[in-house]
ZATI-24478 format. One line per 8 residues: number of its first residue (from 1); their letters; for each residue x, y, z of C-alpha. Coordinates in pm, 1 decimal, m for minus. Layout:
BEGIN
NUM) a) X Y Z  ... $
***
This chain:
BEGIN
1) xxxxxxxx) 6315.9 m9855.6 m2046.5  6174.0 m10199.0 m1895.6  6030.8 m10194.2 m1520.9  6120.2 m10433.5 m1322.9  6001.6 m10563.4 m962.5  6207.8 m10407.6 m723.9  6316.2 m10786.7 m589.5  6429.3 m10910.7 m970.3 $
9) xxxxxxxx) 6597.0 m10567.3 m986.8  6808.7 m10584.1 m628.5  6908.8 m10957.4 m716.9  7026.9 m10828.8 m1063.8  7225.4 m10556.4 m903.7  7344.6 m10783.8 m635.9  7491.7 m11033.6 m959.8  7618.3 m10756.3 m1110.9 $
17) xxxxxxxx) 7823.4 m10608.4 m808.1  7940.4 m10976.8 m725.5  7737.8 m11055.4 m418.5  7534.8 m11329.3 m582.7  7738.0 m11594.4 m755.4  7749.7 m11725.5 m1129.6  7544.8 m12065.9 m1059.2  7268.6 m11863.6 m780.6 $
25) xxxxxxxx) 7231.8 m11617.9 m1119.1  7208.7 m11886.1 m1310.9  6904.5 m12048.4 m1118.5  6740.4 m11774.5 m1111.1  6776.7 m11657.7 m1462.2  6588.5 m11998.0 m1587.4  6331.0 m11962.1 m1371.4  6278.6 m11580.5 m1395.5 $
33) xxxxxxxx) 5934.0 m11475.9 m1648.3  5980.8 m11148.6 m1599.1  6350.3 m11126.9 m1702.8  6189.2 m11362.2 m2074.6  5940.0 m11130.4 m2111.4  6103.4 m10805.4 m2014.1  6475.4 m10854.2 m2145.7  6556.3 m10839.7 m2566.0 $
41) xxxxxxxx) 6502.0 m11128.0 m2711.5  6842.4 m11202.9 m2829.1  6992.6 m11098.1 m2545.7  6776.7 m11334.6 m2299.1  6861.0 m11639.6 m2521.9  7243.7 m11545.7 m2522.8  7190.7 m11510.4 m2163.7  7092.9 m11842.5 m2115.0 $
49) xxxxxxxx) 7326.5 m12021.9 m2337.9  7621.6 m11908.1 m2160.1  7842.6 m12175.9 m1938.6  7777.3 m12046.6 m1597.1  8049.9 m12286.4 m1453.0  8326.6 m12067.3 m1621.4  8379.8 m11737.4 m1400.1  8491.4 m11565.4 m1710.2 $
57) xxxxxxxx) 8166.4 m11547.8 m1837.2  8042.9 m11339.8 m1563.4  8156.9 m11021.4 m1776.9  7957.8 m11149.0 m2055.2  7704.1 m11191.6 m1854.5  7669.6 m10882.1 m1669.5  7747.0 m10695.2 m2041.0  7427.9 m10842.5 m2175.0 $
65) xxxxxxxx) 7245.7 m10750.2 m1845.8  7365.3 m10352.1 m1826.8  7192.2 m10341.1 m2190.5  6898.3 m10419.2 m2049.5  6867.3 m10205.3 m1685.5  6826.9 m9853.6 m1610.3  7185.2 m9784.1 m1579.8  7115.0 m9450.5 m1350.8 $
73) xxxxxxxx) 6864.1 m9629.9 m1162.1  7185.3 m9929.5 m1077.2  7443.2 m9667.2 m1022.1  7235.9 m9456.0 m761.3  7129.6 m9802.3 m614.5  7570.4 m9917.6 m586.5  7607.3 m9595.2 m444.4  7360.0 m9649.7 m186.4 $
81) xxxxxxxx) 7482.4 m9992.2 m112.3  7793.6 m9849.9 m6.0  7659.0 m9525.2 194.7  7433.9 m9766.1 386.6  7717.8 m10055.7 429.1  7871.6 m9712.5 565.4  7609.5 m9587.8 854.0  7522.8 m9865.7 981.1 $
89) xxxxxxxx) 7845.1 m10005.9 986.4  7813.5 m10392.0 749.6  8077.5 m10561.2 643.8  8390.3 m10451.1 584.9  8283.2 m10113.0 607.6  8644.4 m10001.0 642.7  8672.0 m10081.7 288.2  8373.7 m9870.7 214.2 $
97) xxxxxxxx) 8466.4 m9532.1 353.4  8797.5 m9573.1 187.3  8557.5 m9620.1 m153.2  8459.5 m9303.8 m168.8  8770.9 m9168.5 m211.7  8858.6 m9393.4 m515.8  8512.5 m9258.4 m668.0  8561.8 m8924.3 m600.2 $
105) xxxxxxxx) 8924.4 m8926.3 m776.3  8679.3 m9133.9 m1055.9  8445.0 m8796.1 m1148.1  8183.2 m8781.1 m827.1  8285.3 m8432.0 m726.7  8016.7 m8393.0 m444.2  8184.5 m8665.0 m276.9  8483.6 m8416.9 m205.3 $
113) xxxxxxxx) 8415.6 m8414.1 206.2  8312.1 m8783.1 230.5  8630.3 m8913.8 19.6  8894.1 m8663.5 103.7  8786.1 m8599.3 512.1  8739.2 m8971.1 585.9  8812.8 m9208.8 262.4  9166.0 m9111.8 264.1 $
121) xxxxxxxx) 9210.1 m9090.2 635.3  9200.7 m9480.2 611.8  9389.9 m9538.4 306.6  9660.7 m9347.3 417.3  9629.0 m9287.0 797.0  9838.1 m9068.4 971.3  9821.2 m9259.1 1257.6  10130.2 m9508.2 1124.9 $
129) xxxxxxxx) 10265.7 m9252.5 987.1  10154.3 m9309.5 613.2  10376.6 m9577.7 554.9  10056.2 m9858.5 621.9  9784.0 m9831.8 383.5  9448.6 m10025.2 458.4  9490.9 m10377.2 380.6  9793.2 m10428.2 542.9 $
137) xxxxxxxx) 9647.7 m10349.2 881.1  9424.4 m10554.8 1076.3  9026.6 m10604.2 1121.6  9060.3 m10435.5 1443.8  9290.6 m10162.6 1328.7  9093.9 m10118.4 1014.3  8796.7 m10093.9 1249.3  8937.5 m9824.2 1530.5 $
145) xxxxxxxx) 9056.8 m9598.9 1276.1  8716.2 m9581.0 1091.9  8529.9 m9536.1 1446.8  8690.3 m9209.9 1517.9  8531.6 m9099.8 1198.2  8210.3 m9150.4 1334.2  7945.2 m9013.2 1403.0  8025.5 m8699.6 1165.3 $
153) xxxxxxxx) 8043.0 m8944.9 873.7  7722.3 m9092.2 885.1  7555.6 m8679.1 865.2  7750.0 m8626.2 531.6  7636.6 m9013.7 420.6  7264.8 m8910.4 464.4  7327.3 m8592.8 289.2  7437.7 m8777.8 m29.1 $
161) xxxxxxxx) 7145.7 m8986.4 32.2  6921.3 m8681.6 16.7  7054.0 m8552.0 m238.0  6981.2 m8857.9 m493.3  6655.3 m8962.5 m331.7  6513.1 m8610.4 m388.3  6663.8 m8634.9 m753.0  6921.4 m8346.8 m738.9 $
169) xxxxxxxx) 7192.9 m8538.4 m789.3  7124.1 m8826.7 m1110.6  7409.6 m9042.1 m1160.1  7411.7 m9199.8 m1515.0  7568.2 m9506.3 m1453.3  7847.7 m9378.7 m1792.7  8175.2 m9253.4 m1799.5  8313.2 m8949.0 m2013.8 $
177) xxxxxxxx) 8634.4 m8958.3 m2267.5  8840.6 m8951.8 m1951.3  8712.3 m9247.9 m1803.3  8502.5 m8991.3 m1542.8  8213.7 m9088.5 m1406.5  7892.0 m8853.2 m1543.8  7640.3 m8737.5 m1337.3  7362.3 m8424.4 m1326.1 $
185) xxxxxxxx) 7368.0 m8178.6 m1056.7  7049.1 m8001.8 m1016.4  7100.4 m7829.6 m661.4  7166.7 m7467.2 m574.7  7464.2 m7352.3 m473.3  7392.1 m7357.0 m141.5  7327.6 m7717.6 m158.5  7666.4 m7767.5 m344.2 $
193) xxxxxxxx) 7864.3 m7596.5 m62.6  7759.4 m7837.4 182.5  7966.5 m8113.6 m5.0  8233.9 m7945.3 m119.1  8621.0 m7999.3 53.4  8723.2 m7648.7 293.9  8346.4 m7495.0 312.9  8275.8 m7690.2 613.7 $
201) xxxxxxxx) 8087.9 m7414.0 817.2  8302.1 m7329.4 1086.1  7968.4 m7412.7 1356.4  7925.9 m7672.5 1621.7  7886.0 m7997.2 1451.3  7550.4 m8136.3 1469.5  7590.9 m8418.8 1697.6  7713.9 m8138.8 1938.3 $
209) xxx) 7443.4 m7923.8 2014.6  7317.0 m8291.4 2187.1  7595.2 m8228.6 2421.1 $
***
């Protein structure tokens, strides 16, 4: 598998999740050696011939990128994106709690506490009585109902973050036969237990013992 620089790899990434637009790519792309010299052949010149002015060929694009990145490595990286975008509250990060419950539901098991304690508190919050889901509400609703989540949120964040920075959790960046998404899990089950929904130790949170 190629290496990268870490910049030419977090602008790829940032193309591929949609932050950086066809034309930006586009620049880039034509003036990028590394990506010539690093990509497959045939897959850097079909890169370049594309029409960058048509958004459909952002698919094609990113299709002939993903053949050419460390998959895992671009997974782990999305996921981190969003667990960031999450503690340190970015943009829309609303949107980004209730994301983990969508990838849980998608095959991430160990994100049992994160998406079904706070992802689906804020697409279906109790608080209007389950009859508003997230985008109908407003910034600042969206906004107060994620706040009470915090800070507990942003311990079980940094545990996720742990967990993949100290390799115990690889996430292959591929789905199974039922469209799940695949992942190793190398901790004990100890570790396991700290993620999973209902084994929440019955103890004084962490934040708590500050008190």
């Amino acid at each position: 598998m190629i290496e990268l620089q870490k910049d030419t790899k977090e602008l790829i990434f940032n193309f591929l999740v949609g932050n950086i637009s066809l034309l930006e790519f586009e620049i880039f792309l034509s003036a990028s050696k590394e990506i010539e010299s690093n990509f497959q052949h045939d897959d850097y010149i079909e890169l370049l011939s594309l029409n960058y002015n048509k958004r459909e060929n952002k698919y094609e694009a990113s299709k002939l990128i993903e053949r050419n990145i460390d998959l895992s490595e671009y997974e782990a990286w999305k996921l981190n994106e969003i667990l960031n975008n999450i503690i340190h509250k970015g943009d829309n990060y609303p949107k980004s709690i209730a994301s983990l419950y969508d990838l849980y539901c998608k095959g991430y098991n160990f994100l049992a506490i994160l998406g079904l304690s706070f992802g689906l508190q804020l697409l279906c919050p109790r608080e209007y009585n389950y009859e508003k889901n997230l985008a109908e509400l407003s910034k600042e609703e969206q906004e107060s109902l994620a706040n009470s989540l915090y800070p507990e949120i942003i311990y079980h964040a940094q545990l996720i973050q742990d967990f993949i920075s100290n390799k115990k959790l690889i996430l292959l960046g591929l789905s199974d036969e039922d469209n799940h998404y695949e992942y190793f899990d190398y901790r004990n089950s100890e570790e396991r237990a700290r993620t999973e929904f209902g084994k929440i130790e019955a103890k004084k949170r962490w934040w708590q013992f500050w008190k």
